[in-house]
C-alpha positions in Angstrom: -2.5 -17.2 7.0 -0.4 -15.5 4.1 2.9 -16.1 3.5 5.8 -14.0 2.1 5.5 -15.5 -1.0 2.0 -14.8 -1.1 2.4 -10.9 -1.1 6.0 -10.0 -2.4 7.3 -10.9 -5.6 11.4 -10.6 -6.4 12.4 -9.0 -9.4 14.2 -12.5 -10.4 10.8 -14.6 -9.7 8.7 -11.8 -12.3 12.2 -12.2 -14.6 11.7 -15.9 -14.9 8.3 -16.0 -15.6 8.4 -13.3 -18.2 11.0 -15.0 -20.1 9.2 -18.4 -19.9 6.0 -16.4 -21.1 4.1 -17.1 -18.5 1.0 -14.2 -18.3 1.4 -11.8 -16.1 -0.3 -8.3 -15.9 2.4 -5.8 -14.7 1.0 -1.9 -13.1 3.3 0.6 -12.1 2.6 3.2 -9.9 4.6 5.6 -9.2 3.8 8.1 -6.7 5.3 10.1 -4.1 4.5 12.8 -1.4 6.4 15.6 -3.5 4.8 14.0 -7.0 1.8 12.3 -6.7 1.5 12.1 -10.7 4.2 9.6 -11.8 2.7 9.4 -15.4 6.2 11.5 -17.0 8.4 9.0 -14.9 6.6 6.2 -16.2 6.9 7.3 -19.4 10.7 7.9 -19.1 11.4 4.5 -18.4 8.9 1.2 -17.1 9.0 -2.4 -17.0 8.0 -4.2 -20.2 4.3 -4.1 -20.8 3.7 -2.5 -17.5 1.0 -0.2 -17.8 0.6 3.4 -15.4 -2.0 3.5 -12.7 -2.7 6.6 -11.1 -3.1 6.7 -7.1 -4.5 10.0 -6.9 -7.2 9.5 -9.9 -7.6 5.2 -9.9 -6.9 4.2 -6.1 -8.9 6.9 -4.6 -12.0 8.3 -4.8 -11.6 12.2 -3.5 -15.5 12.7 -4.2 -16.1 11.0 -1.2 -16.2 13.3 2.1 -15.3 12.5 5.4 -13.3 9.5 5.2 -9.4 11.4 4.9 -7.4 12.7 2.1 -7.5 9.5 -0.1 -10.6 7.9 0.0 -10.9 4.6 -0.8 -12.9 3.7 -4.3 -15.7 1.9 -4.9 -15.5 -1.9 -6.3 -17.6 -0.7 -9.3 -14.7 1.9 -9.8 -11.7 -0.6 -9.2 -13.6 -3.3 -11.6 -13.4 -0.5 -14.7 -10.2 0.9 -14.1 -8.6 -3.2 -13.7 -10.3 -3.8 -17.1 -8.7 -0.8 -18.5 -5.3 -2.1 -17.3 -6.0 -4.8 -19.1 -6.5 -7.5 -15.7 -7.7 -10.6 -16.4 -9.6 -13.2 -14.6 -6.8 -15.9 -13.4 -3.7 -13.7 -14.4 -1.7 -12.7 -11.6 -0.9 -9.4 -11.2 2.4 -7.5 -10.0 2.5 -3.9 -9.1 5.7 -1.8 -8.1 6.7 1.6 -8.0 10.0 3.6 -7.0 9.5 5.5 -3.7 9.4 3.6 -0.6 6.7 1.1 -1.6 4.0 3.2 -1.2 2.4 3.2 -4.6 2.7 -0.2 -5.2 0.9 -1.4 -1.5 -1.7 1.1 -1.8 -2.7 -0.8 -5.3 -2.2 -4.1 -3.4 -4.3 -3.2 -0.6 -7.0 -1.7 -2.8 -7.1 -4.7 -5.5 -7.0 -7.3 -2.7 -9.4 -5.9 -0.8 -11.7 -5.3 -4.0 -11.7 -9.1 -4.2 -9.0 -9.3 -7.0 -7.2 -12.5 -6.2 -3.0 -13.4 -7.1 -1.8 -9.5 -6.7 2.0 -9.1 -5.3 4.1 -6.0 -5.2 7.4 -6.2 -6.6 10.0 -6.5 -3.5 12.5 -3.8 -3.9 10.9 -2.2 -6.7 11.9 -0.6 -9.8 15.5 -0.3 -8.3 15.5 -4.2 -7.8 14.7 -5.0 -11.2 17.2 -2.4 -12.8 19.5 -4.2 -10.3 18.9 -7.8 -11.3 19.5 -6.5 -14.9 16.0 -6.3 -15.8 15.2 -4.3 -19.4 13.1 -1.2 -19.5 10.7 0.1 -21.8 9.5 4.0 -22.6 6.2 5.3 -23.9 2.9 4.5 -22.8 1.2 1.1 -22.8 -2.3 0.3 -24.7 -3.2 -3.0 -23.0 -6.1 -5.0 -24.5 -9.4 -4.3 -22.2 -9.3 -7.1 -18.9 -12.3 -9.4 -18.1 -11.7 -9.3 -14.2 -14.6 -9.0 -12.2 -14.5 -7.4 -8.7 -16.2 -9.5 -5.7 -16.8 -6.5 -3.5 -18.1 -3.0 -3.7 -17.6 -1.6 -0.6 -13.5 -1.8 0.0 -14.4 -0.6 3.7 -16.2 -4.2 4.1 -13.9 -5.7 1.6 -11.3 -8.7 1.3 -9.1 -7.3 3.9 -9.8 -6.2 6.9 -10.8 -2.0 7.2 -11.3 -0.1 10.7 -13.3 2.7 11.6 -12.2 5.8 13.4 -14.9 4.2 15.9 -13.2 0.8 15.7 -9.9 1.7 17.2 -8.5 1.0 20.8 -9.4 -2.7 20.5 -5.6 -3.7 19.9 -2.0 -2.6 19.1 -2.1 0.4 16.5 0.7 1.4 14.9 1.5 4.8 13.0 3.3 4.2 10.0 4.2 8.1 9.5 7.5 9.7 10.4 8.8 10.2 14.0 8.8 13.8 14.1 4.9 13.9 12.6 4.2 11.3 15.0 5.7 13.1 17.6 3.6 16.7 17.1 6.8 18.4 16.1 5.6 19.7 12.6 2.6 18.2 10.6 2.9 19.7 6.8 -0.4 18.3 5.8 -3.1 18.4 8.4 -4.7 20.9 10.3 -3.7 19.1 13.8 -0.4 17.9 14.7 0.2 14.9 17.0 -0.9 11.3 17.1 -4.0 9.0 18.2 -3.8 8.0 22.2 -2.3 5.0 22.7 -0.5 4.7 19.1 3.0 3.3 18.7 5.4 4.5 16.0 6.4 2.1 13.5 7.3 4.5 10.4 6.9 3.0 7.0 10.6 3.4 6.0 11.9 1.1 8.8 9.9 -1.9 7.5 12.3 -1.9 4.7 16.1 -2.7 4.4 19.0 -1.0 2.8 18.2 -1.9 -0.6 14.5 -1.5 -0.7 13.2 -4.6 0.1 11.0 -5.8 2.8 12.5 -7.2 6.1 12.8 -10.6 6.8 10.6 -11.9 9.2 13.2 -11.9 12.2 13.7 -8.2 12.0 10.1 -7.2 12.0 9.7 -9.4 14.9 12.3 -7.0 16.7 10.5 -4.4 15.7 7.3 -5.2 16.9 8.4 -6.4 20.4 10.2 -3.3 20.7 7.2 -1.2 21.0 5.0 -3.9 22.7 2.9 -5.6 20.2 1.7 -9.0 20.8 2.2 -10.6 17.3 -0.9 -13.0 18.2 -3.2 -9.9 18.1 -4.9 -7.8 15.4 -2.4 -4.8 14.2 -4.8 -1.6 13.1 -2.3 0.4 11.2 -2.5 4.2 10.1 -0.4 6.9 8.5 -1.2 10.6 7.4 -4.1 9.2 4.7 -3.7 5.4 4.5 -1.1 5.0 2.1 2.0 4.4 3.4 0.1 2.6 6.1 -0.4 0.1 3.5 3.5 -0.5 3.4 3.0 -1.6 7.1 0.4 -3.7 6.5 1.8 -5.9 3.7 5.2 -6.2 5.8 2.8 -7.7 8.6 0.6 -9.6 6.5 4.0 -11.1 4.5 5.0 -12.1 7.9 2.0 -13.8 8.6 0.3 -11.2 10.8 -3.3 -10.4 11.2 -3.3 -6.2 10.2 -6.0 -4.0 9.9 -5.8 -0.8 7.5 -7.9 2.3 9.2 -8.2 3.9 5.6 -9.0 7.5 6.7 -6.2 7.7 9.0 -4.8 11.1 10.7 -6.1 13.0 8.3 -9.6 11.3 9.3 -9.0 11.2 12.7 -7.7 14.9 12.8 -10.2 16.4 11.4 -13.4 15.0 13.4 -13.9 17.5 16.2 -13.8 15.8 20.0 -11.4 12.8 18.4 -8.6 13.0 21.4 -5.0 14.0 20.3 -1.2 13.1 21.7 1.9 14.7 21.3 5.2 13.5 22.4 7.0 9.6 22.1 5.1 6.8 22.1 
């Protein structure tokens, strides 16, 4: 069973081992719904050594058809792009972004589940290392090519567990999207508005606190017995394309919770003709 620890890094934790020159391979990646290329933010202004993944191009595979708006890569894919970051076998590995977490768990999720051992998102992100008085570098990064080697090819089958549009209704599943997509009251993305049957609401945002860092373990637990969820049981968590579902499943995971990413998500779901659709509160 993980542990907080075991996912989430503070910014004072990666501080302390940079100054003691301990190794550490550092990603950001930025990315947001309004800017999914964070490469001229990056550029502006990044941790020391951290060097810029991209979500859309490195943590995706949109060649693939059928499986939602963000496939996920293959291993072979996620082994060359590690080594071009410069990942190492036993180097840990942090990854942050600024926007809500959901660069930085997508790149969790993905690495983890590729087989890529010791990776941890920075808890409270960029903001919480500016705020901690961390320094900041601009201009891009040329790391020296990794040696890490990626366990599994299929992410789907991977490290972590993955669920089929066919696999759902076999526990709680939470949506990890806002209320008022959740609800069927406007959908900007997808060509069907609404939720899957039987779904809770548990929006991404709302796993974190005031300043940007994941809740404690008391206020999750509040969270999750508000909307019924038997903590003992398997979580399946989606979103609109199984990113910020990923924010939902590292909260659960740091809090020592079984979850299960469906990768495809609504946009999956959606778009599969005779797949059942509710509007309305959970």
């Amino acid at each position: 069973m993980s542990t907080r620890s075991d996912v989430l890094i503070t910014a004072d934790e990666l501080s302390a081992a940079m100054a003691a020159g301990e190794p550490v391979t550092v990603l950001d990646v930025r990315w947001q719904l309004s800017e999914p290329d964070g490469r001229d933010a990056y550029l502006d202004r990044h941790l020391p050594g951290a060097v810029y993944v991209s979500l859309e191009d490195d943590l995706s595979d949109h060649t693939v058809a059928g499986r939602g708006r963000h496939p996920l890569p293959s291993g072979s894919a996620v082994q060359a792009a590690a080594r071009r970051w410069g990942v190492r076998e036993r180097v840990p590995v942090v990854v942050y972004d600024d926007w809500n977490r959901a660069g930085s768990a997508r790149a969790w999720w993905v690495l983890t589940a590729a087989g890529i051992p010791d990776v941890r998102i920075l808890d409270g992100g960029l903001s919480a290392w500016t705020a901690s008085g961390g320094d900041l570098e601009s201009g891009p990064v040329d790391p020296s090519p990794g040696d890490v080697t990626v366990i599994h090819q299929d992410l789907y089958r991977g490290a972590l567990p993955a669920l089929t549009a066919d696999d759902l209704g076999g526990g709680p599943l939470l949506d990890a999207r806002a209320p008022e997509r959740f609800r069927g009251d406007v959908e900007p993305v997808d060509p069907v508005a609404g939720h899957i049957p039987g779904a809770g609401n548990l929006p991404s945002t709302a796993l974190l606190a005031a300043d940007e860092t994941f809740l404690a373990e008391g206020a999750l637990e509040r969270l999750l017995a508000a909307r019924g969820v038997d903590p003992g049981e398997r979580i399946g968590v989606y979103c609109g394309s199984g990113i910020t579902a990923a924010v939902a499943v590292a909260a659960l995971t740091a809090a020592g919770h079984r979850a299960a990413l469906f990768p495809g998500s609504w946009s999956q779901w959606s778009s599969e003709p005779g797949r059942p659709v509710a509007r309305g509160p959970q």
